[in-house]
GUVOSE-391224 format. One line per 8 residues: number of its first residue (from 1); for each residue x, y, z of N, C-alpha, C. Coordinates in steps of 0.02 Angstrom, whole numbers. Layout:
<recs>
NUM) X:Y:Z:X:Y:Z:X:Y:Z; ...
</recs>
This chain:
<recs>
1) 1707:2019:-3154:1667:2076:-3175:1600:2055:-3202; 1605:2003:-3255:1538:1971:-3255:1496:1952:-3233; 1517:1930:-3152:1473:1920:-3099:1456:1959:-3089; 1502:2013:-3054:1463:2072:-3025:1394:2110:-3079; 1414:2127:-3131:1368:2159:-3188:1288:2092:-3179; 1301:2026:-3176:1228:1973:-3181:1213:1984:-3113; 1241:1997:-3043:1211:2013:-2985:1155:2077:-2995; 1220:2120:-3036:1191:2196:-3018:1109:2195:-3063
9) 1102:2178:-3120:1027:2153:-3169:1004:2110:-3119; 1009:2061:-3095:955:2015:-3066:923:2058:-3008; 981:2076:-2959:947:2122:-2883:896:2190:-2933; 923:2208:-3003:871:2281:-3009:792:2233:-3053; 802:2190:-3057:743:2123:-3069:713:2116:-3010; 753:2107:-2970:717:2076:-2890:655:2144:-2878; 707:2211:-2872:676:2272:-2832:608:2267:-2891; 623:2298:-2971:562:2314:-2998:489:2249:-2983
17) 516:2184:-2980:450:2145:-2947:426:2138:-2906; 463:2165:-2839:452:2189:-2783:392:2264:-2785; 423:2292:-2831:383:2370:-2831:322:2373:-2854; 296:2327:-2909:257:2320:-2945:208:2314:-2898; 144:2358:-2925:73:2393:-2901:91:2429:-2832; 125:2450:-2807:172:2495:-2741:178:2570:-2797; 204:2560:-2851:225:2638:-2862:160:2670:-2899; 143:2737:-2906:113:2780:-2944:110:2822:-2970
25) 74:2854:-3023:110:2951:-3042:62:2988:-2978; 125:3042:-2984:68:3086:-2930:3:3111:-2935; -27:3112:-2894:-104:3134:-2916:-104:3161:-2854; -196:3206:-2860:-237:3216:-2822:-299:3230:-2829; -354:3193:-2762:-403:3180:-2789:-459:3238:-2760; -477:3257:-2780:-571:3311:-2754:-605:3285:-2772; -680:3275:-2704:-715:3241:-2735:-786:3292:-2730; -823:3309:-2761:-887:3330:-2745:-948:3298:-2734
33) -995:3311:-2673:-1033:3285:-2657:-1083:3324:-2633; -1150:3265:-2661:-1201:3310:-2624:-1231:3361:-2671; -1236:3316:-2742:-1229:3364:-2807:-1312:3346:-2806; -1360:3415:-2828:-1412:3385:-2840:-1428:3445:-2919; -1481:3404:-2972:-1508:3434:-3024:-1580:3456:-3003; -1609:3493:-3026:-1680:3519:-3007:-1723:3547:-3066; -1771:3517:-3095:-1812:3550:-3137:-1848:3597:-3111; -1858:3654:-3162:-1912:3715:-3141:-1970:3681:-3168
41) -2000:3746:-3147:-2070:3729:-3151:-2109:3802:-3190; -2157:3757:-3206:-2194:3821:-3261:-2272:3795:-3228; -2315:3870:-3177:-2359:3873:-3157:-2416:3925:-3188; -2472:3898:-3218:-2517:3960:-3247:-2563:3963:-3207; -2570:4028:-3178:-2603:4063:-3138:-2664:4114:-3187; -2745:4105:-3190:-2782:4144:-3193:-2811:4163:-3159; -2814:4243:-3146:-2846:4267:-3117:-2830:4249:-3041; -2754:4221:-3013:-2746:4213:-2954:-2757:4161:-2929
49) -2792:4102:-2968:-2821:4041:-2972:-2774:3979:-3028; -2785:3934:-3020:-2785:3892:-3067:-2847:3864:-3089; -2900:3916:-3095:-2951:3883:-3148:-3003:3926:-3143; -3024:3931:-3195:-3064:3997:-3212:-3133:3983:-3226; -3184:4033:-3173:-3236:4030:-3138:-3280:4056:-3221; -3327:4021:-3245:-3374:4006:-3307:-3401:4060:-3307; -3401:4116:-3381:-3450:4164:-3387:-3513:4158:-3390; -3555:4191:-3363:-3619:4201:-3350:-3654:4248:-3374
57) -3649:4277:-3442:-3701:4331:-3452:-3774:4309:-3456; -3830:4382:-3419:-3906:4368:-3412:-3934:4326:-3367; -3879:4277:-3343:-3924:4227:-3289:-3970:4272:-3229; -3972:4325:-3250:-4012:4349:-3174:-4068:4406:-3218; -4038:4459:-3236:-4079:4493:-3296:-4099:4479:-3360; -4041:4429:-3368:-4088:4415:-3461:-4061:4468:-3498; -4003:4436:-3558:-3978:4472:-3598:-4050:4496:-3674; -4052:4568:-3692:-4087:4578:-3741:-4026:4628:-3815
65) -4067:4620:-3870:-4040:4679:-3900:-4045:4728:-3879; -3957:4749:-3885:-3936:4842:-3860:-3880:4815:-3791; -3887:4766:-3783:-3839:4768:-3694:-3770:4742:-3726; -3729:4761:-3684:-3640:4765:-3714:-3610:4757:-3640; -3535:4717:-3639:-3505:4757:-3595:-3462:4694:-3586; -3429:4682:-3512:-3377:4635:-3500:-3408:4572:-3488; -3399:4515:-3525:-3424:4441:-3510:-3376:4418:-3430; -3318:4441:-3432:-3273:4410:-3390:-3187:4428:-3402
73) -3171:4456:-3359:-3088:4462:-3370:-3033:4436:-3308; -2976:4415:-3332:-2946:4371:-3324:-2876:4381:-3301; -2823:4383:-3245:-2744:4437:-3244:-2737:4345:-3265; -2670:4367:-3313:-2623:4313:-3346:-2567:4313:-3312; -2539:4255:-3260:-2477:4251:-3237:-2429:4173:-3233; -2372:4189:-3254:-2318:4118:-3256:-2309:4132:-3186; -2331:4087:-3122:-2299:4063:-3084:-2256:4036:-3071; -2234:4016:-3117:-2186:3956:-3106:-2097:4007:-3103
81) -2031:3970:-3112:-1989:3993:-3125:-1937:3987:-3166; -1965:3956:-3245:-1949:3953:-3284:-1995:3994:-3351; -1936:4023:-3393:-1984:4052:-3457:-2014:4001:-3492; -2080:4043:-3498:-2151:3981:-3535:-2194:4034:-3592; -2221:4005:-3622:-2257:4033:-3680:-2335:4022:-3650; -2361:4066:-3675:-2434:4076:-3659:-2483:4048:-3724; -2535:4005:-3728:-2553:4005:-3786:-2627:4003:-3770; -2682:4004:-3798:-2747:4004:-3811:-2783:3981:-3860
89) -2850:3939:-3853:-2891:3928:-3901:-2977:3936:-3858; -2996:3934:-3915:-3068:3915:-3902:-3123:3859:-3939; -3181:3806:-3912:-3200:3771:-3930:-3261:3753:-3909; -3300:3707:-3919:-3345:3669:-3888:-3405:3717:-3903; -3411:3746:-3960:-3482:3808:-3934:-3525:3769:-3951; -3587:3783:-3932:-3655:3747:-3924:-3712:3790:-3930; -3736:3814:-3971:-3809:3846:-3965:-3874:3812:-3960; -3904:3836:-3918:-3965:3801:-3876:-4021:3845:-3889
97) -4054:3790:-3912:-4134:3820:-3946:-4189:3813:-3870; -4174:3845:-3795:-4213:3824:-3753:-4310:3809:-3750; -4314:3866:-3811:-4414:3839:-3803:-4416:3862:-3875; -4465:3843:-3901:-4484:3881:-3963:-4557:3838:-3978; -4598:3877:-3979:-4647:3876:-4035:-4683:3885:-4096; -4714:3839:-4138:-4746:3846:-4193:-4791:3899:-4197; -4780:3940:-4237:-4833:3985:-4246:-4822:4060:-4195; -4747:4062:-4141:-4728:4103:-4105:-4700:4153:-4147
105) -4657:4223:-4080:-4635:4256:-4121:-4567:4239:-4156; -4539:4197:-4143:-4465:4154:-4154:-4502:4120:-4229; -4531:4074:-4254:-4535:4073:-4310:-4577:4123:-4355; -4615:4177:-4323:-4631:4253:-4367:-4567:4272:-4400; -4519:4256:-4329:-4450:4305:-4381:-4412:4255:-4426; -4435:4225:-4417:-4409:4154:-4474:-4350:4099:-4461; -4380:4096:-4394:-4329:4023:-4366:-4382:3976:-4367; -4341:3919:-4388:-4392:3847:-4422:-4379:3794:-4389
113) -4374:3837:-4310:-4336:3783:-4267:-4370:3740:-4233; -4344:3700:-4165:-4377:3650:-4143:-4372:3650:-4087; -4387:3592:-4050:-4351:3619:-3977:-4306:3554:-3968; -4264:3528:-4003:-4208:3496:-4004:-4152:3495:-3955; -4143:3556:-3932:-4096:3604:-3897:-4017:3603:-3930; -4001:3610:-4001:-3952:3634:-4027:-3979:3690:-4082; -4039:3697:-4102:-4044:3754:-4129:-4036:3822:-4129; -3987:3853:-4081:-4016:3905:-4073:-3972:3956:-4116
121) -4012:4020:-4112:-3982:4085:-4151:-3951:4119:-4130; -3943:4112:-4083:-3909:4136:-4028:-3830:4186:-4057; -3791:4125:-4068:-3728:4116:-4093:-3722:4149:-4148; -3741:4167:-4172:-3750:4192:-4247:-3758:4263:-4254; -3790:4307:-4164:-3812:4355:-4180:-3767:4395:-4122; -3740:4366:-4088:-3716:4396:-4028:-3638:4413:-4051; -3599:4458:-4042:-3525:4478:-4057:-3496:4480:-3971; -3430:4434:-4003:-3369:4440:-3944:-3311:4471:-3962
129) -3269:4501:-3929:-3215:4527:-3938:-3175:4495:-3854; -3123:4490:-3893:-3065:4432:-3833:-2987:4450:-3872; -2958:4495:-3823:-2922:4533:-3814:-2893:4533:-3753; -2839:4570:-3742:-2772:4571:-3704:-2758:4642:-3669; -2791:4655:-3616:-2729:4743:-3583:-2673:4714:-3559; -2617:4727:-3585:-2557:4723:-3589:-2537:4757:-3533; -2540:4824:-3511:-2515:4841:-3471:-2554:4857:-3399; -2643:4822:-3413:-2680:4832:-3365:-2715:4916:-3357
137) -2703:4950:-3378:-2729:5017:-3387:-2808:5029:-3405; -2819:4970:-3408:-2931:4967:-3419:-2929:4999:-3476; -2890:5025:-3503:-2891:5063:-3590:-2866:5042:-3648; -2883:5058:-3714:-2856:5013:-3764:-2803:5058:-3796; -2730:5029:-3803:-2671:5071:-3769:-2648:5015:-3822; -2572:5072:-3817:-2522:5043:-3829:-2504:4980:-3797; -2476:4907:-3835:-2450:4855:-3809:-2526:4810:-3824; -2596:4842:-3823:-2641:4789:-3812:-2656:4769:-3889
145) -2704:4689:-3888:-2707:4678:-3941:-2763:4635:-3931; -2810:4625:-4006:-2852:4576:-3987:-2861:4510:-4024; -2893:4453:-4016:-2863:4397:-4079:-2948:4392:-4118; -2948:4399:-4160:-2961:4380:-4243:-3003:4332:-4227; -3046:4318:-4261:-3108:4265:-4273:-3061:4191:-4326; -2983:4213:-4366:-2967:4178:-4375:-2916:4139:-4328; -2906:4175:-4257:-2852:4162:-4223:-2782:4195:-4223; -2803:4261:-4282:-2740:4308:-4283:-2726:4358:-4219
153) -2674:4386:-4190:-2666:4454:-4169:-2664:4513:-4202; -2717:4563:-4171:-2703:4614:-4212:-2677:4661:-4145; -2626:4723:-4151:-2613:4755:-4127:-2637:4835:-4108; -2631:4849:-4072:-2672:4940:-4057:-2618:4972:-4119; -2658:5008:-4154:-2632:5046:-4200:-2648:5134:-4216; -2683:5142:-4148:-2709:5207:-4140:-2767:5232:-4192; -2828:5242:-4173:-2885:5284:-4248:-2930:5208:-4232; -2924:5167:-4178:-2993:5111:-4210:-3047:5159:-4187
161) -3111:5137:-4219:-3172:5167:-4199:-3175:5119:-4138; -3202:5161:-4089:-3262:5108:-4039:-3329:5148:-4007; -3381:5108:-4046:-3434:5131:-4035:-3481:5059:-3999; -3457:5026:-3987:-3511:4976:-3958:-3497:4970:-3893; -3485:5030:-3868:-3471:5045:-3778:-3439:5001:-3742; -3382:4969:-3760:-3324:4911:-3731:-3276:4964:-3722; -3226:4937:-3716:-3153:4977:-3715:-3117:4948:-3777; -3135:4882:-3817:-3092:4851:-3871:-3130:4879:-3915
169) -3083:4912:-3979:-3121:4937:-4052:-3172:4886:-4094; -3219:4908:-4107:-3262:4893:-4143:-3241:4818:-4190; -3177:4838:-4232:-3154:4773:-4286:-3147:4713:-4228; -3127:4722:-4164:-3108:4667:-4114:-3180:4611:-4105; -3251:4646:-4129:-3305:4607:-4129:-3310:4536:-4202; -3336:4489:-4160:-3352:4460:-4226:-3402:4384:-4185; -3453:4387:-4218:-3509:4334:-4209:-3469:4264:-4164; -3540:4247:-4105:-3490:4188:-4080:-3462:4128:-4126
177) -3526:4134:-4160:-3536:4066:-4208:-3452:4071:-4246; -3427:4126:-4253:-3360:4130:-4309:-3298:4128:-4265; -3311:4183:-4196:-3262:4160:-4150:-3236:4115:-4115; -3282:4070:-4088:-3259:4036:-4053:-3237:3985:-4096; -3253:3947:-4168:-3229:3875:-4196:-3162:3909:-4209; -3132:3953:-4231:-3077:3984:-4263:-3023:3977:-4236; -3015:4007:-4166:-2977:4022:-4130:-2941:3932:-4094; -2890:3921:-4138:-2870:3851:-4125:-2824:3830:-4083
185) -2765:3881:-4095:-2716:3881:-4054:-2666:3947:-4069; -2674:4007:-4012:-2650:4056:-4048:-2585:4072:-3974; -2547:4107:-4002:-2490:4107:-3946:-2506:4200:-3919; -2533:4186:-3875:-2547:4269:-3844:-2454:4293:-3821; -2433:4283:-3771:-2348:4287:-3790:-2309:4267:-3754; -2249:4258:-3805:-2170:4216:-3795:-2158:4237:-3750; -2108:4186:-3710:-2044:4187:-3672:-2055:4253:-3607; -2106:4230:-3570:-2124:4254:-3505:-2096:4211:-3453
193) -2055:4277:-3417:-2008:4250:-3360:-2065:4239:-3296; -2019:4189:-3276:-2068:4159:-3208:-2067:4209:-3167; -2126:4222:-3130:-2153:4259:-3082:-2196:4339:-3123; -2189:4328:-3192:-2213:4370:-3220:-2278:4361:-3251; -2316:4422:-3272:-2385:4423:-3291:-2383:4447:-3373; -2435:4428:-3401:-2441:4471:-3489:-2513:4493:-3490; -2546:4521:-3427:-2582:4566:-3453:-2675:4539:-3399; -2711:4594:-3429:-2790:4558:-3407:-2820:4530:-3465
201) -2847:4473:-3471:-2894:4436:-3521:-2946:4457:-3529; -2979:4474:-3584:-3038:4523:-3559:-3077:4465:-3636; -3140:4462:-3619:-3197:4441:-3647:-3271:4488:-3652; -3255:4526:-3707:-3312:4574:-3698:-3391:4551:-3750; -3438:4590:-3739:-3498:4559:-3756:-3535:4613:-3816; -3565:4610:-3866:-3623:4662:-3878:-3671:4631:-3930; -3732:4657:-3884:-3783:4605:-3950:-3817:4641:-3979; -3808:4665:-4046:-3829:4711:-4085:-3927:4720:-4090
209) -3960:4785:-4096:-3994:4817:-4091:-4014:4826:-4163; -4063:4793:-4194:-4080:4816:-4251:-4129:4885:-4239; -4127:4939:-4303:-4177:5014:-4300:-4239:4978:-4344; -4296:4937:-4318:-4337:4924:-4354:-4385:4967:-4335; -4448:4945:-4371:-4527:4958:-4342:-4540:4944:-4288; -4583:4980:-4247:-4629:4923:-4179:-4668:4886:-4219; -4675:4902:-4253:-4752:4836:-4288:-4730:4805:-4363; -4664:4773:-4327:-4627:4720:-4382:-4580:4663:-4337
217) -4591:4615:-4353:-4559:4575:-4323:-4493:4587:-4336; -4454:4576:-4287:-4386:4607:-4289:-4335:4514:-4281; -4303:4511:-4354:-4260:4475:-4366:-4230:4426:-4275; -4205:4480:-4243:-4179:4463:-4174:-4238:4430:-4135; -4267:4426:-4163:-4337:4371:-4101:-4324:4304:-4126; -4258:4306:-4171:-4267:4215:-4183:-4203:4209:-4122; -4167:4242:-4087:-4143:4217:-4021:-4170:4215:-3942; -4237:4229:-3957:-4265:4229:-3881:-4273:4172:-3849
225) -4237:4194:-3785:-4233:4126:-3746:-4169:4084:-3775; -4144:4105:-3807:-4093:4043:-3835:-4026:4080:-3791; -3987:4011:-3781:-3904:4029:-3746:-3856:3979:-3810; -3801:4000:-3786:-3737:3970:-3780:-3699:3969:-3736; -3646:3911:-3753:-3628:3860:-3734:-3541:3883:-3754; -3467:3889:-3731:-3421:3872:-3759:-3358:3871:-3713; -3293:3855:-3723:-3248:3843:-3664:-3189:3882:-3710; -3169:3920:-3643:-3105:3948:-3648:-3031:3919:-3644
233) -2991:3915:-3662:-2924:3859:-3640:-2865:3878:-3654; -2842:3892:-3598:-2777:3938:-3569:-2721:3863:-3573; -2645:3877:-3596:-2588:3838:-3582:-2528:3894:-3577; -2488:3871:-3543:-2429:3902:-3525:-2378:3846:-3548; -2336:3862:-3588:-2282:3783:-3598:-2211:3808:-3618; -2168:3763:-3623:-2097:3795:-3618:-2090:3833:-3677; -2042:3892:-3647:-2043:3938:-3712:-1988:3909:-3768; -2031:3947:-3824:-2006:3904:-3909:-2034:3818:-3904
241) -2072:3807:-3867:-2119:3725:-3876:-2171:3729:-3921
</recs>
């Protein structure tokens, strides 16, 4: 019997070292292939373009006191197909003293300028308003808004005055010289789905009209002949960035 029982252990010795790497648990395998990841893309489109053609007021008539109206406007669109944030600043202004003479009507009105070509008065006397139609309606409406000489939004709140013949209310004006350093980085708006638009960019103009004498030198002759100079700067970037 003892034999038989040390046969029967050795032969179930033999089989399990025999079996060894032969057996397995059941399985089964799927494999997927052909897996690919894809980043979106976030495209800013102005005006149908990617790059926006330089305002030009007066190059042909010559801006004076009393003239108002649109410097340049702008459709805002995320091309791309991911949500992106819209943001804006402005910079680089430059006022340019182009001629001036001693003893002209530019120092009558009491510019003590030069012909350097950064003097000018330009900047100081001219008002912009840079604002948003939200829903494109050419009117100042519900949804539109305009940004602040500090870079704030202010919103349509129904009752603005507008008397300086634009479509944006009157408070929306404020000197270039104050507008344009201010405006640093302001977020016009969040979380715009791709293929969507936030509105027309509008850049409006008015260069105030003093009620003087004819036979007084009028303060505004210290900008004749003088321009500016400044750059607009559009980003679109991932939304909440």
């Amino acid at each position: 019997m003892k034999k038989i029982i040390g046969l029967t252990v050795a032969l179930i010795a033999v089989i399990a070292m025999l079996g060894t790497g032969t057996w397995a648990y059941f399985n089964d395998v799927v494999t997927s292939t052909g897996n690919t990841i894809t980043a979106g893309k976030l495209s800013l489109t102005v005006g149908g373009a990617n790059a926006l053609l330089p305002i030009s007021i007066g190059s042909a008539t010559k801006m004076k006191p009393g003239d108002k109206g649109h410097a340049g406007n702008w459709t805002l669109t995320n091309g791309g197909n991911i949500n992106g944030d819209f943001r804006f600043k402005t910079l680089n202004l430059v006022n340019h003293e182009n001629t001036w003479t001693s003893g002209g009507v530019e120092d009558k009105a009491g510019d003590p300028g030069t012909n350097s070509g950064t003097d000018g008065e330009l900047g100081g006397l001219l008002k912009l308003a840079i604002w948003v139609d939200a829903d494109t309606s050419g009117t100042w409406n519900t949804g539109d808004y305009y940004i602040t000489s500090a870079g704030a939004k202010f919103a349509y709140a129904g009752g603005e005055a507008v008397t300086y013949g634009g479509i944006a209310p009157d408070s929306a004006y404020a000197t270039a010289n104050s507008m344009v350093p201010g405006i640093t980085d302001t977020l016009l708006v969040g979380n715009v789905a791709g293929g969507s638009g936030v509105g027309i960019f509008y850049v409006d103009y008015y260069f105030p009209k003093n009620a003087g004498s004819h036979f007084t030198i009028d303060p505004d002759n210290k900008a004749q002949d003088d321009d500016i100079t400044f750059d607009l700067s559009f980003a679109l970037v991932q939304a909440g960035e």
